[in-house]
N, C-alpha and C positions, 0 to 999 in steps of 0.2 A: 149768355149771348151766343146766340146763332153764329155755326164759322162759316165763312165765304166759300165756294168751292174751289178756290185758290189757297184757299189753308187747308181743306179738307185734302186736296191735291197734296200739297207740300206734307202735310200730317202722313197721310197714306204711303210717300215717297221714302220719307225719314223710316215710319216703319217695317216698310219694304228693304231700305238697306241692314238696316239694324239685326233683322229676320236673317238673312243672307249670310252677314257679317256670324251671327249664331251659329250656323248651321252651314257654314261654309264646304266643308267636308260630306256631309250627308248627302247635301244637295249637290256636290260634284260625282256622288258616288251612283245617286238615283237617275240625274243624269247621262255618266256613263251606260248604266244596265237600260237606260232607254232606248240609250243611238243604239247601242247591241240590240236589241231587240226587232228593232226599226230600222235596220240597215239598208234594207230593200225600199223600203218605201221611201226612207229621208232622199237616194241617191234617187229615185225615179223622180221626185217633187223637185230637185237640183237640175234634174238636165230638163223634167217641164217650163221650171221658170231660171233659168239660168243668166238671161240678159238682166231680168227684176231684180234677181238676188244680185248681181253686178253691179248694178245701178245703186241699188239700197246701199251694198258696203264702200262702196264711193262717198257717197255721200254722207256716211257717218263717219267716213277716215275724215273727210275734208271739213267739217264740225268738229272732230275733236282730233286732229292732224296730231298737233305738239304731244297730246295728252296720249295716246297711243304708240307714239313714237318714242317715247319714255318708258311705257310700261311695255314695248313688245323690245327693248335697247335692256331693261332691267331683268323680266323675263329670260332674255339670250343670257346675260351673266350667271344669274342665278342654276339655270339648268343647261348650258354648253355640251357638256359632255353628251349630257340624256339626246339632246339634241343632234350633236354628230352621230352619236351612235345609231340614232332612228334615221336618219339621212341616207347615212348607207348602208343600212339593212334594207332601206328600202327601194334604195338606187338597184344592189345587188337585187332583187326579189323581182324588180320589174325593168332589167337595162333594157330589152328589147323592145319594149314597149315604151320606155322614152326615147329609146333611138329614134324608133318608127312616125314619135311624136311631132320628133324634133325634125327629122326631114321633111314631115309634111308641109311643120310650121315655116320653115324656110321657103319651101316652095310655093308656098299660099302669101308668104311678105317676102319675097326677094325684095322686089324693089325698092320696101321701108327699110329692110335692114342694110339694103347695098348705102342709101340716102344717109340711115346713121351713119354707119359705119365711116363711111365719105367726112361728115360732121364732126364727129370724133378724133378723123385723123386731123383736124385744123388744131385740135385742142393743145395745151402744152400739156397734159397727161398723154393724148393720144398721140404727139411729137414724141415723148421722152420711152413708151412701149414699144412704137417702132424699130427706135432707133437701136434699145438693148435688145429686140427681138432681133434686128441683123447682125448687130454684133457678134449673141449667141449662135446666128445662121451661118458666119463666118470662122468659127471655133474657138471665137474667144472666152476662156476660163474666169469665173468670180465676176459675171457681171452683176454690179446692183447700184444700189442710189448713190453710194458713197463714190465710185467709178464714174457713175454718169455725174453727178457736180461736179466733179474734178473736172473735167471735159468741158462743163458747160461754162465752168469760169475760167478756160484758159484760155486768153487773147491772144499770145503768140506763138508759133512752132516752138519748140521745145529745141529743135537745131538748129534751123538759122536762123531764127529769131523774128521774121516776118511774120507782122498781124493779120490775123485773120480776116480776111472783107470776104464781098460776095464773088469774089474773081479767084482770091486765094482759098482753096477749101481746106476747111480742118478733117482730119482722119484720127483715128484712133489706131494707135504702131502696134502689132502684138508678134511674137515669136509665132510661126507659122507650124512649130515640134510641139512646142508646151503649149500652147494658146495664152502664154501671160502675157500681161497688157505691159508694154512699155513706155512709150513716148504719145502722146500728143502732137503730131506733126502736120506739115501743109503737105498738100497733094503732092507736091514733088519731089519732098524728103521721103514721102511715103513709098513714093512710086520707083526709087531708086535707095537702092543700099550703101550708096556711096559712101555715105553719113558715117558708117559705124568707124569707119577709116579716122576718121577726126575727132570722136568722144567716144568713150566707154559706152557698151551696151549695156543698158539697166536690166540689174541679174534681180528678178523681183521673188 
């Protein structure tokens, strides 16, 4: 019985993988000695159709999102190292030329990246960066996530004991010598030393 050309297809497919699956190495090897070969010409055919070749890999990530997302998630585990190690060999080899990349690119999307950016800081990830990013700005020592929950779930001053609202502000108390973080306090315990007069100062 004659096959369909939808079993000839799938037949040809099957044998196509199976092929591949053989010769997996050979043909990663012939491959290689190809793009070598053809360096010049692959990169001139890249910046000819650059938007087409964009387009095409869009739209094959988005048909096989999950599936890609798995294999380039298992890939990173598998070769890390190899991976950092090519990163910055190749950061070192060309810094100048991603600096020069990167100002252009700024300067060509300011106003998309000012808009993220803006977007971001609404977020409670882009909340919770800021907020260690001033702390750090202010000289506080050991900030990280463990510092900031503790912060985020204390409802009262830690010295007079008044909850937080939007009237009372919470501060984060640090030694201004060592930069260690001490108290959790409201603006006013903050804003005055009075405090140390009436409790121990937490020697952290």
């Amino acid at each position: 019985m004659d096959m369909t050309d939808e079993e000839k297809k799938a037949k040809r497919a099957e044998y196509m993988k199976a092929y591949q699956l053989k010769n997996k190495e050979k043909r990663a090897k012939q491959n290689k000695a190809w793009r070598l070969a053809n360096k010049e010409k692959i990169k001139a055919n890249e910046l000819k159709n650059k938007a087409k070749i964009a387009e095409q890999r869009k739209k094959r990530y988005e048909a096989n999102k999950q599936q890609e997302s798995e294999y380039h998630k298992e890939y990173y585990k598998t070769n890390r190292e190899k991976l950092n190690a090519n990163s910055k060999e190749y950061y070192l080899n060309n810094k100048e030329t991603r600096n020069e990349y990167g100002k252009a690119h700024r300067l060509a999307n300011q106003d998309e990246i000012k808009e993220r950016e803006k977007a971001y800081k609404q977020t409670d990830a882009g909340i919770k960066s800021n907020r260690m990013g001033m702390w750090r700005f202010y000289g506080i020592k050991d900030v990280n996530d463990e510092l900031y929950n503790y912060y985020m779930n204390c409802d009262n001053c830690e010295v007079c004991g008044k909850e937080f609202t939007e009237t009372i502000r919470k501060c984060l108390d640090h030694d201004h010598d060592t930069g260690k973080f001490r108290y959790v306090l409201c603006y006013s315990c903050n804003d005055h030393d009075s405090w140390k007069n009436k409790i121990d100062v937490k020697d952290n």
